[in-house]
N, C-alpha and C positions, 0 to 999 in steps of 0.2 A: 134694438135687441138687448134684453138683459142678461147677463151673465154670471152665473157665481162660480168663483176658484173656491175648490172644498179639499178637504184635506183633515183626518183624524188619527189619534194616537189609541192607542188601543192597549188591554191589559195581556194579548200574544197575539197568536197566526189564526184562531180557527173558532168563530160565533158559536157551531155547532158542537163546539166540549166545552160550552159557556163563558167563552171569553168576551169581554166586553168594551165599552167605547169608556175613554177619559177624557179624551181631548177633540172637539171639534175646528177646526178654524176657516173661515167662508172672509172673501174678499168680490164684493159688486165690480162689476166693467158694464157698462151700459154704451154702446155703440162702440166698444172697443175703448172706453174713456174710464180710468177708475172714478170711483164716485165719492172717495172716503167713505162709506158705509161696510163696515164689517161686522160679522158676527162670530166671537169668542167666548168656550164657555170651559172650564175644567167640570167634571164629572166624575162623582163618586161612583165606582161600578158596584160595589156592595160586594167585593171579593177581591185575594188579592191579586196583586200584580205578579207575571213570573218574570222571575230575575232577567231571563235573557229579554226580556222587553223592557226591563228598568235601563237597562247597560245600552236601548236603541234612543230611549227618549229622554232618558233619568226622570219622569216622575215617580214620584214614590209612593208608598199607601200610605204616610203619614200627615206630605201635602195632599192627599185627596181628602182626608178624614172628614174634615166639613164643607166641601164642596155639596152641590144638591146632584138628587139621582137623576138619571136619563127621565123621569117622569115629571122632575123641577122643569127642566129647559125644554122638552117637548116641544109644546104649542109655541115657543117661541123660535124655535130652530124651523119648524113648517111654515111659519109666515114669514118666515125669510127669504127659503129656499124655494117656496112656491109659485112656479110657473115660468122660472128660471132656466135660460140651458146650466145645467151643471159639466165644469170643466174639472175633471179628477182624472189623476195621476196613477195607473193601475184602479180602474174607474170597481171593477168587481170585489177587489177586497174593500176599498170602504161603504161601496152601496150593498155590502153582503151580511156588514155590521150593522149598518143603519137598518136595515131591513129586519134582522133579526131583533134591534133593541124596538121597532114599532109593533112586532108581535110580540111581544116579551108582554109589550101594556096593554095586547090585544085592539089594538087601533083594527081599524079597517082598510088603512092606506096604507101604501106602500111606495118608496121612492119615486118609482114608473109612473104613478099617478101622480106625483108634486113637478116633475121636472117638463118643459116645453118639451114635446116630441115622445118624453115617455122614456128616452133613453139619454144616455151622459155622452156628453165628449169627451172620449180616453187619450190624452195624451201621450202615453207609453203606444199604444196603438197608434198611435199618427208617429211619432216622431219612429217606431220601427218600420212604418211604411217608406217616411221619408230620408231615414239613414239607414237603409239594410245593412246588416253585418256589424256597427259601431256599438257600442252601451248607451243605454239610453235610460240609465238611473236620471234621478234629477239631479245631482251633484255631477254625472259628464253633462246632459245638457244645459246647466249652468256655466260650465266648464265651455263648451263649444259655442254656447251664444252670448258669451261675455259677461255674464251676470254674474256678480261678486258674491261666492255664497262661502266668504272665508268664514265666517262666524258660524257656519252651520258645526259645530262639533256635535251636536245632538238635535237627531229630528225635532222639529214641534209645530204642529199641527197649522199657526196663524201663519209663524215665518219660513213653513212649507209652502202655504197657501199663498205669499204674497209672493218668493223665491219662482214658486210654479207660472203665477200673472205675468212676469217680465218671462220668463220661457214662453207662451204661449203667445205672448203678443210679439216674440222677436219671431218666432215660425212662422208666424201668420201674418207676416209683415203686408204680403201682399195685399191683405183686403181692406187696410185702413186707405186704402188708394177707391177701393170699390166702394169703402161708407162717403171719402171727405168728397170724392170729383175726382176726375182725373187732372191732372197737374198739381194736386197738393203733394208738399214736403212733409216726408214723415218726421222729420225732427220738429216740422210745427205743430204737427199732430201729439206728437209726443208730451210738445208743452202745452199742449190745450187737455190735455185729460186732468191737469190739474187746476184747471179752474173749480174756486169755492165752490162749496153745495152746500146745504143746510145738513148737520147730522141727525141722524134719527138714530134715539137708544133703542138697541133690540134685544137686548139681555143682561144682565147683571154685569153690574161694573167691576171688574176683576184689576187690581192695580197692579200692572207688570213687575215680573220679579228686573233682579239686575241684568241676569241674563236676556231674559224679553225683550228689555229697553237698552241694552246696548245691540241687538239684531234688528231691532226699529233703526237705531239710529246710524246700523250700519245699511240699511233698506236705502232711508233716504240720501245717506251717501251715494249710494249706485245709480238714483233718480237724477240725481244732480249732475252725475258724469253723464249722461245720459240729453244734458241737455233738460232736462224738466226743472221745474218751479211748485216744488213740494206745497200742498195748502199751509203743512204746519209752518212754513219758511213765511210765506203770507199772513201767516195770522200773528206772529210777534214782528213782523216789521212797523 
């Protein structure tokens, strides 16, 4: 079973008074096992940002100035995403954006046709089914399933997407017993998701800011308490 955690940044609240996408960030799980395969891309929206969206994510219209538009990364965001269950986080606001930037270019597709099943696993949707009453932003359910999202001072799209992967795989603890057999330890499970994989590039190679690379390296900090054996820990031993 393939799976992509999706998660995007946006220039405010509402496609239909022309607001648009900046940030995409997408992380593989394949049988419940991450894959190292990601897809990150910054996006120029051709307008600008409103303030109260700069103060949720800090990008700014100065770092997007040469980023490429939603019509650079297109084709390569669909053959990522295609045929994938998609797992998002208030799954209708960013399949509302994506949906309006493919009509924008006049495509013929739309999200429903790229995703396994045609619809997204909503996370906020599950996790209100399974804690009525509690918050179920992602910073409480990082908070309640032990995932360390202290460096989160500002959304961003990859280290939403990879923050949301460890919520969705501690909810869903139960069916990695349903993929391995019955009698497996999920702590062994845990470190079998990071065995190597070969990378495949899927979009322009973007070189993390400082911010970026210190919420990487506080990702694979969490992996680590966690019991797992990070690839990148593997590939410089």
């Amino acid at each position: 079973m393939r799976q992509v955690v999706l998660d995007t940044e946006t220039t405010g609240l509402d496609p239909d008074q022309g607001h648009r996408i900046i940030e995409i960030g997408c992380v593989e799980l394949i049988n419940r096992r991450l894959t190292n395969r990601h897809f990150h891309v910054y996006i120029n929206p051709e307008r600008e940002i409103d303030p109260g969206a700069i103060e949720v994510h800090g990008i700014t219209n100065e770092f997007l100035a040469d980023k490429p538009n939603f019509a650079g990364i297109v084709d390569e965001f669909i053959a990522f995403v295609r045929g994938a269950e998609l797992i998002i986080h208030n799954a209708a606001f960013d399949l509302g954006f994506l949906d309006a930037e493919l009509m924008r270019l006049g495509r013929d597709v739309r999200m429903a046709d790229l995703m396994a099943g045609g619809d997204a696993l909503d996370t906020l949707l599950m996790a209100r089914s399974k804690r009525p009453g509690k918050r179920n932003s992602l910073d409480a359910l990082c908070r309640d399933y032990k995932v360390d999202a202290s460096e989160r001072s500002l959304h961003g799209a990859l280290l939403d997407a990879e923050l949301l992967t460890l919520v969705y795989l501690a909810m869903t603890r139960e069916q990695s017993s349903l993929l391995a057999g019955e009698g497996s330890d999920d702590r062994t499970q845990g470190r079998e998701q990071w065995q190597p994989v070969v990378r495949q590039q899927t979009g322009p190679v973007i070189q993390p800011s400082e911010d970026e690379a210190a919420n990487h390296a506080q990702f694979l900090e969490v992996l680590r308490g966690q019991g797992a054996t990070p690839v990148w820990d593997q590939a410089s031993s």
